[in-house]
C-alpha positions as CSV (number, residue, x, y, z in Angstrom):
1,X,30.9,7.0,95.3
2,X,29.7,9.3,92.3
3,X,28.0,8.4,89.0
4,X,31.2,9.0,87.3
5,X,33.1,6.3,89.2
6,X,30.3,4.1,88.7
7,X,30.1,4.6,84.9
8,X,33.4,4.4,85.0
9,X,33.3,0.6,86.7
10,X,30.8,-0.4,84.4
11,X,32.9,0.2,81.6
12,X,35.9,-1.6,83.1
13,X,33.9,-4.9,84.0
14,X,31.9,-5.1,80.8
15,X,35.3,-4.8,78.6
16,X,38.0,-5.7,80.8
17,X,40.3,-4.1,79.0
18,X,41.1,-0.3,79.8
19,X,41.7,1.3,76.4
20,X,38.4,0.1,75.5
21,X,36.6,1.3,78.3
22,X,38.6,4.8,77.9
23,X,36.9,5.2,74.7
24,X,33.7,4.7,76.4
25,X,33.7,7.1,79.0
26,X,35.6,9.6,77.3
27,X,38.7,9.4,79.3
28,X,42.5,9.0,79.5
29,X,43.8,5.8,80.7
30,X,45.3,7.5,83.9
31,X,42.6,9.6,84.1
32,X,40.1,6.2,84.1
33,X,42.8,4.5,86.7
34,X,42.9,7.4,89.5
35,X,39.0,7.1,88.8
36,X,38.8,3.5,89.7
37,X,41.4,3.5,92.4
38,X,39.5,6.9,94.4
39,X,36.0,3.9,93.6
40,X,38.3,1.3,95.3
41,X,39.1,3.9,98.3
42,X,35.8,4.5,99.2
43,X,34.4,1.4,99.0
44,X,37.5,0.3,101.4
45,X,38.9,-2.8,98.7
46,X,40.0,-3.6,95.5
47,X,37.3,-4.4,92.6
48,X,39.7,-5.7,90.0
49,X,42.6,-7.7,89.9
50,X,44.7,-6.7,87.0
51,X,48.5,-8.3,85.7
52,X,50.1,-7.2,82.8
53,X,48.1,-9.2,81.0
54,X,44.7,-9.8,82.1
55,X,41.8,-7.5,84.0
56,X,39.3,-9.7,86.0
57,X,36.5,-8.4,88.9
58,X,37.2,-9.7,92.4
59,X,34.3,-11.2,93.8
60,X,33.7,-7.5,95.6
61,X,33.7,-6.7,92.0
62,X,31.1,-8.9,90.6
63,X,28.7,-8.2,93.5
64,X,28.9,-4.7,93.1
65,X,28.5,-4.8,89.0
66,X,24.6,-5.8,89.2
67,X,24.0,-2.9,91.7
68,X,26.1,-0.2,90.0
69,X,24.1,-1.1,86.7
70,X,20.8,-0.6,88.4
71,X,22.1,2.6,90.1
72,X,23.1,4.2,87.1
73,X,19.5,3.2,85.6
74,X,17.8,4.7,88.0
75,X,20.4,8.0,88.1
76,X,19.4,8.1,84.1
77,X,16.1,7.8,84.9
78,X,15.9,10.9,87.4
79,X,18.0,12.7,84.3
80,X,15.7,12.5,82.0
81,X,12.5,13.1,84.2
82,X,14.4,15.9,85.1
83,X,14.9,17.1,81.8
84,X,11.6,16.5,80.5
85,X,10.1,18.6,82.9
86,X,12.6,21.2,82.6
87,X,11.7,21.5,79.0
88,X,8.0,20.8,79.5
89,X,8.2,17.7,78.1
90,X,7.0,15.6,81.3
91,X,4.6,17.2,84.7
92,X,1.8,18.2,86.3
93,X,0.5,21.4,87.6
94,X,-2.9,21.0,90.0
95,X,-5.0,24.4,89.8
96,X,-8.0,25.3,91.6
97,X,-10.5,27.4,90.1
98,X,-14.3,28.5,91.7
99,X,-17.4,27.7,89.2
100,X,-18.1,30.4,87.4
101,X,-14.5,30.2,86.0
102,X,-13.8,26.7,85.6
103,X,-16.5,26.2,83.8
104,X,-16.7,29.1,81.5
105,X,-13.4,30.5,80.2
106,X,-10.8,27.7,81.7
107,X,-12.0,24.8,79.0
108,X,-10.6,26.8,76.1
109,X,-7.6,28.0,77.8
110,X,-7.0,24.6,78.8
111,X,-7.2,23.2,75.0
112,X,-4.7,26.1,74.1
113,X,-1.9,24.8,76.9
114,X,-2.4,21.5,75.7
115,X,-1.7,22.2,72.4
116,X,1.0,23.9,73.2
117,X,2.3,21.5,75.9
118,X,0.7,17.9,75.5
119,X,2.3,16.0,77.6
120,X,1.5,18.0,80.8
121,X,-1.0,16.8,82.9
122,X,-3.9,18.9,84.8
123,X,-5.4,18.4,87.1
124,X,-8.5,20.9,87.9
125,X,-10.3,21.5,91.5
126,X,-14.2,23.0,90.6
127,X,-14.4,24.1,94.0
128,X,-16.1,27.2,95.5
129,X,-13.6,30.8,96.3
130,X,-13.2,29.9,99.8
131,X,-11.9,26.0,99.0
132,X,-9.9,27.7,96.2
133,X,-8.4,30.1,98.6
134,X,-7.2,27.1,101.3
135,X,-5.9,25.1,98.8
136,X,-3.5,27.5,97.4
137,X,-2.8,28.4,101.0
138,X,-2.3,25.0,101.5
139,X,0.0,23.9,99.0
140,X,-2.9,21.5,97.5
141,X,-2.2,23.4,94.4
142,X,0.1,25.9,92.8
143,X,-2.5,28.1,91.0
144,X,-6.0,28.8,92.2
145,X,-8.3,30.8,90.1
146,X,-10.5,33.4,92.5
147,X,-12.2,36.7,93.4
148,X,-9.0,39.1,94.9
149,X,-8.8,38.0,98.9
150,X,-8.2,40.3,101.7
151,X,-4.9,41.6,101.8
152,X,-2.4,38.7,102.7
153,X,1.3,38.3,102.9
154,X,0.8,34.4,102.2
155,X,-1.0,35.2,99.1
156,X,0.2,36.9,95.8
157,X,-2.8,38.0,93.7
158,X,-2.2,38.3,89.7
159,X,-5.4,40.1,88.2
160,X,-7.3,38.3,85.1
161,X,-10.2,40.8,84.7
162,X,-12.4,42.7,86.7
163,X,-16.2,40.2,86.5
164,X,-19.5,42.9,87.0
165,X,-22.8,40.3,88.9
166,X,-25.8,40.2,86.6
167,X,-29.6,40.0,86.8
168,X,-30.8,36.4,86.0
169,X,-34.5,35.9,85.6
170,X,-37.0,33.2,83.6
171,X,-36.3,33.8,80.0
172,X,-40.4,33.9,79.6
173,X,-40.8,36.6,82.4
174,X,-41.9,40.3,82.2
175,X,-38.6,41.6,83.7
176,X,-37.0,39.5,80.9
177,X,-38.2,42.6,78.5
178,X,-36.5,44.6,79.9
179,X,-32.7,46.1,79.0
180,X,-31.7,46.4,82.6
181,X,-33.0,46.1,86.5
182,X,-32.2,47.7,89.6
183,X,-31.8,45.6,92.7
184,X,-35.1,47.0,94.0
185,X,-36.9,45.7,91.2
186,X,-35.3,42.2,91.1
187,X,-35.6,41.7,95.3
188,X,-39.4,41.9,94.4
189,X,-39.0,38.4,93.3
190,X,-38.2,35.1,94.7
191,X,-34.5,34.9,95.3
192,X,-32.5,31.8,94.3
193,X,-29.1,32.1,96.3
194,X,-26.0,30.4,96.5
195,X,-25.5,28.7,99.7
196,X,-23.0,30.1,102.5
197,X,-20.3,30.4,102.6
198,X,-20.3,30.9,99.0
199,X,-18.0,34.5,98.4
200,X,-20.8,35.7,96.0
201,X,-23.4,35.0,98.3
202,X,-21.7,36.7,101.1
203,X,-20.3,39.4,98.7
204,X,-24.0,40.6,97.8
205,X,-24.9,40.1,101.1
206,X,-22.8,43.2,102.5
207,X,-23.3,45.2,99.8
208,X,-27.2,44.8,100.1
209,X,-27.0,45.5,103.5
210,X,-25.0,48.7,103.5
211,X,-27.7,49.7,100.9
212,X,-30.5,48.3,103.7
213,X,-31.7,45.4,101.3
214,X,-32.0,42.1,102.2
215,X,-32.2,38.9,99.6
216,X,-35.4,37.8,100.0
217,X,-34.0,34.0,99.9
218,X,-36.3,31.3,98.6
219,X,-34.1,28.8,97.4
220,X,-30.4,27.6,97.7
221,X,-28.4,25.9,95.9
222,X,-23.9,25.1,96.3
223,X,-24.4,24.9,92.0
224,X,-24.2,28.0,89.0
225,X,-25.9,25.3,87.1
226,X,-28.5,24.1,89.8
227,X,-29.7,28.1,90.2
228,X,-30.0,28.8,86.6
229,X,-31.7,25.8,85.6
230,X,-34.1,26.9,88.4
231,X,-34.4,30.3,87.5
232,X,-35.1,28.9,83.8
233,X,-37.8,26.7,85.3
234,X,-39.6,30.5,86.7
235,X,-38.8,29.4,90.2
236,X,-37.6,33.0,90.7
237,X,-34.2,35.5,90.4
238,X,-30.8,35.0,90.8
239,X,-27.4,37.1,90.8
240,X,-24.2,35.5,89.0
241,X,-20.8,36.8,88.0
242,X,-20.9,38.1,84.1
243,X,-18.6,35.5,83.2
244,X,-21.5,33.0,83.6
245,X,-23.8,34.9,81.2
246,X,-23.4,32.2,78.0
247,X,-24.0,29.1,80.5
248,X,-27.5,30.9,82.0
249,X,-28.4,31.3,78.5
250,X,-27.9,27.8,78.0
251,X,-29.8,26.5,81.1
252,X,-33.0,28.4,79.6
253,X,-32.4,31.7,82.0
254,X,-31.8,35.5,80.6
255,X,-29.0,38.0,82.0
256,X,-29.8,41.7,82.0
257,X,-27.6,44.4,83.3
258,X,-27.6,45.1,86.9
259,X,-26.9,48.3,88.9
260,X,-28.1,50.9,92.0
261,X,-25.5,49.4,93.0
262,X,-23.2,48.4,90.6
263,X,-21.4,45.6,92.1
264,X,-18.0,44.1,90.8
265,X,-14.8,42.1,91.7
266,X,-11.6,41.7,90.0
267,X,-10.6,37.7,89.3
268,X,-6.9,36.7,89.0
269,X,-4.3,33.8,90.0
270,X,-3.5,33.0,93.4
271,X,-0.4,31.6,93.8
272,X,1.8,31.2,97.5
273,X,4.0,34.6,97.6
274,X,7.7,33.8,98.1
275,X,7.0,30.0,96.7
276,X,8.5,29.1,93.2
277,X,6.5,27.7,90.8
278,X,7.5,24.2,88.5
279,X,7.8,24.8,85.2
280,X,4.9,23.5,84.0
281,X,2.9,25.7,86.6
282,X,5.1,29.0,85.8
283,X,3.5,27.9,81.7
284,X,0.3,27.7,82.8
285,X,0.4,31.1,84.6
286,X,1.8,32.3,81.4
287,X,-1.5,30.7,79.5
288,X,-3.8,32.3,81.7
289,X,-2.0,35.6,81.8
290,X,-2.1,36.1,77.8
291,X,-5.5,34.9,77.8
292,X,-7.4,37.5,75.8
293,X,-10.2,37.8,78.8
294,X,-12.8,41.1,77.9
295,X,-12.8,43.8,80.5
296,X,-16.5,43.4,81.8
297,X,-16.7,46.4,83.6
């Protein structure tokens, strides 16, 4: 049984009359009768009894008219969702992004998909690297928005932009005179970390330690906005990722330029290698892609 036949049946019971249903399905009469009969085959009996004169359902007929009518609705219905999301009319897309990016550079992308796609829904995990990471890996979400993982033939990594970690200190401090810090200067004050297993905590962490530093720790926080609204408050330093410059500002904190060592990480998509994205995923790649993101190193 195929939509064809079906539409075909419907067109025969609501007219009775075969030239008129011809019209309606776009088909020759014989063409409409072999359609019918190969219906009538399958279903193993005769739908219609038809004379010379008249066309009436058997009562096979008139129970399977109701059903056909709803099956064909429904057989629309998966046509046009089909279609619609095809044509990025109609979807969704989840996405995973850590912190510093979700809130920072994904809002305005995000107003320039809509506008260009409004009737595609988002839906956006602010999650730490390591949750952005597993949910990707998952199948949570299509797109995840991290620092570049270890080398993994699950994983396929698109860089964005390569992010350089800042200085943050009290906007009213000494150090906040100055144009830049080394790390030996900034570990001379009260650290404000992210907790583990936070990727930036653990990435300054090795880094420190194969330059024999250690992050004199006196606060943690799993929140960007939680450290720099206690760095603002003179509770002590912090390190963040460039991108989060404008939102330290904000929370009464000052960024200065960091370096001996210089420490940096590219940022890009993750997205399941040798998994096809939906349409509306595959757009929003595109989006972040062309996204006119600054080098910051």
């Amino acid at each position: 049984m195929t939509a064809k036949q079906l539409r075909a049946f419907i067109a025969v019971a609501q007219t009775l009359n075969f030239a008129q249903a011809c019209e309606r399905v776009h088909l020759s009469q014989s063409a409409l009768s072999l359609t019918i009969k190969a219906l009538e085959d399958s279903l193993g009996g005769r739908l219609f009894s038809r004379t010379t004169r008249h066309v009436r359902l058997t009562p096979e007929g008139e129970a399977l008219l109701p059903l056909a009518r709803r099956l064909i609705a429904e057989w629309d219905n998966i046509e046009d969702v089909l279609r619609n999301r095809f044509t990025l009319q109609q979807g969704q897309v989840a996405l995973a992004a850590m912190p510093s990016f979700a809130g920072n550079l994904l809002p305005p992308l995000l107003r320039d998909f809509r506008g260009r796609y409004p009737k595609i829904n988002v839906t956006v995990n602010d999650v730490i690297n390591e949750q952005v990471i597993e949910m990707v890996l998952d199948g949570y979400v299509e797109l995840g928005i991290a620092f570049e993982p270890a080398p993994s033939t699950k994983l396929q990594f698109t860089p964005l932009y390569l992010d350089r970690f800042v200085a943050v200190v009290p906007a009213d401090s000494a150090l906040a005179e100055q144009e830049a810090l080394n790390w030996r200067q900034l570990l001379e004050q009260p650290f404000i970390a992210l907790q583990r297993p936070s990727a930036v905590r653990l990435m300054l962490e090795q880094h420190l330690r194969d330059r024999d530093l250690i992050l004199p720790v006196a606060f943690e926080s799993h929140q960007l906005a939680t450290v720099g609204r206690m760095v603002g408050c003179g509770l002590g330093v912090s390190v963040v990722p460039a991108l989060c410059i404008g939102q330290m500002h904000e929370l009464g904190a000052r960024c200065l330029p960091l370096h001996d060592p210089v420490i940096e990480r590219p940022v890009g998509i993750l997205t399941r290698a040798e998994h096809e994205l939906s349409v509306a995923a595959r757009a929003l790649f595109d989006t972040l892609l062309a996204s006119s993101v600054p080098p910051l190193g």
